[in-house]
C-alpha positions as CSV (number, residue, x, y, z in Angstrom):
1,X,16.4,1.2,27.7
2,X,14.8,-2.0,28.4
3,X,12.9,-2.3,25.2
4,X,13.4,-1.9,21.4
5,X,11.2,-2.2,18.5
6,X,12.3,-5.3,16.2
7,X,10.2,-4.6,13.1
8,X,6.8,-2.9,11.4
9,X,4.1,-5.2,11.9
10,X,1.6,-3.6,9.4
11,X,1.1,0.1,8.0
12,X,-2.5,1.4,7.1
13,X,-4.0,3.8,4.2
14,X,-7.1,5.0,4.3
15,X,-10.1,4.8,2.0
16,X,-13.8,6.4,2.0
17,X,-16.7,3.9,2.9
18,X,-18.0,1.0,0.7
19,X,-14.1,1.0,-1.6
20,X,-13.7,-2.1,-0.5
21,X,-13.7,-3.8,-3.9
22,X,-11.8,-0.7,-5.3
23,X,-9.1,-1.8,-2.5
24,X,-9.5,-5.2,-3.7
25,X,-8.8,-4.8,-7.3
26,X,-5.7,-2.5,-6.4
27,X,-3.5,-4.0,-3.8
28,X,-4.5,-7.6,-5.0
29,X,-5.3,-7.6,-8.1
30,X,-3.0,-4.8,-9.4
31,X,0.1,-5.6,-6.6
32,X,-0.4,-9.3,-5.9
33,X,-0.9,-9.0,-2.1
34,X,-3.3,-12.0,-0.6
35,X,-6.3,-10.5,1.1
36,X,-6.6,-12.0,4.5
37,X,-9.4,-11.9,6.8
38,X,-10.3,-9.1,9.3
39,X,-10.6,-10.4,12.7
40,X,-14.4,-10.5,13.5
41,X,-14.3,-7.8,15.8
42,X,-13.1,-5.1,13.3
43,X,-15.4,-6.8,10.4
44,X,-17.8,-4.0,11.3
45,X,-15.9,-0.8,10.7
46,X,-15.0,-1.8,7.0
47,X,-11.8,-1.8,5.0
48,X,-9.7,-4.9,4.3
49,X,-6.5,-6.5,5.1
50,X,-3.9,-7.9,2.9
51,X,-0.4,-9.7,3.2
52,X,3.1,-9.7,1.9
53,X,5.7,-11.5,2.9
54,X,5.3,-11.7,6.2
55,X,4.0,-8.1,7.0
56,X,0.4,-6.4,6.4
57,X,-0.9,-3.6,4.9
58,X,-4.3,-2.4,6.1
59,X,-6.6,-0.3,4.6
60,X,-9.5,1.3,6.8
61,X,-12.4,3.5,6.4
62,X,-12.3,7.3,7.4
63,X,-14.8,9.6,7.3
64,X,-13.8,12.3,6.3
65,X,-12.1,10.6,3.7
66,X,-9.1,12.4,3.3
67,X,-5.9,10.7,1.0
68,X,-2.0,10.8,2.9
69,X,-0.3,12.7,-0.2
70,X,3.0,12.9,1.9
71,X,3.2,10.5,4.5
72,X,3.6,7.0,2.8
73,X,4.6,3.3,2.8
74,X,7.7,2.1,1.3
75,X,8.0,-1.0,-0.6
76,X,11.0,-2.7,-1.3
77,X,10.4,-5.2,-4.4
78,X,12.1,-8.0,-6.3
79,X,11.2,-7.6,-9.8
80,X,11.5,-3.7,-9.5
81,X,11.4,-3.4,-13.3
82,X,8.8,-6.0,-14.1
83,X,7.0,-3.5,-12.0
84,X,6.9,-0.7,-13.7
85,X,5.9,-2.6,-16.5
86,X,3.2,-3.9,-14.7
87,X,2.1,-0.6,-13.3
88,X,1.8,0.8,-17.0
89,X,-0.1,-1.6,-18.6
90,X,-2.5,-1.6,-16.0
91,X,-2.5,2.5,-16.5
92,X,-1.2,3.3,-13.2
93,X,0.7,6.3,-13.4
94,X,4.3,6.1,-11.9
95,X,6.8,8.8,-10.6
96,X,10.7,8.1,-11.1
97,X,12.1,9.9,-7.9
98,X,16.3,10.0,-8.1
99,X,16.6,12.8,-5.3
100,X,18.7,10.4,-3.3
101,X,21.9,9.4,-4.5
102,X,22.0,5.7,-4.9
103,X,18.1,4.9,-4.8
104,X,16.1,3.8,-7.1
105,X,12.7,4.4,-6.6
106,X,9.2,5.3,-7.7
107,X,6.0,6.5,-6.1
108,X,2.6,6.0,-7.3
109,X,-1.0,6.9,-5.9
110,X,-3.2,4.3,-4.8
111,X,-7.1,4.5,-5.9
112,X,-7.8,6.8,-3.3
113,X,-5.2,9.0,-3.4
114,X,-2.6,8.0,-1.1
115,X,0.8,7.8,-2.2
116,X,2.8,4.8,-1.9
117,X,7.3,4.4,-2.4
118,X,8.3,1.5,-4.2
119,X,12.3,1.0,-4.3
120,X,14.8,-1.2,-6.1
């Protein structure tokens, strides 16, 4: 081959129309990830962007709205524990997943729905 891929760039979620604050509160607010600004020609179509490290999540608007139960994200985090705590005082429900020898990890759902992997 002449190519390879060297890394993810960003993932997306989805969200319904006018969340926007909803995803706001969440993956800031709630996760610590900066909100950066959409380039103006996507400004339009709604959603917003945010940062971490030096990759991106982006959530966009779909209608039909409909939540990705299975397919998912993965985070790995420093501070996995503090996490947790985190995530339970601000009442966000956590699953403990140990179905893979060796990993430590946890999903939870997003406002909207879509499920997100956080690992040790």
């Amino acid at each position: 081959m002449e190519f390879s891929i060297i890394t993810i760039d960003h993932v997306q979620v989805a969200a319904p129309a006018g969340e926007e604050q909803v995803a706001r509160n969440f993956y800031a607010e709630i996760l610590g990830m900066q909100e950066i600004e959409k380039p103006e020609a996507l400004k339009g179509r709604g959603g917003a962007w945010f940062e971490f490290g030096s990759r991106q999540l982006h959530v966009g608007v779909e209608e039909p709205f409909s939540p990705a139960k299975k397919a998912h994200p993965a985070f790995r985090i420093a501070g996995y524990e503090e996490l947790k705590e985190h995530l339970s005082v601000n009442k966000i429900e956590l699953k403990e997943d140990n179905s893979i020898p060796g990993v430590e990890r946890f999903f939870v759902f997003d406002p909207f729905g879509n499920r997100l992997e956080f690992l040790k």
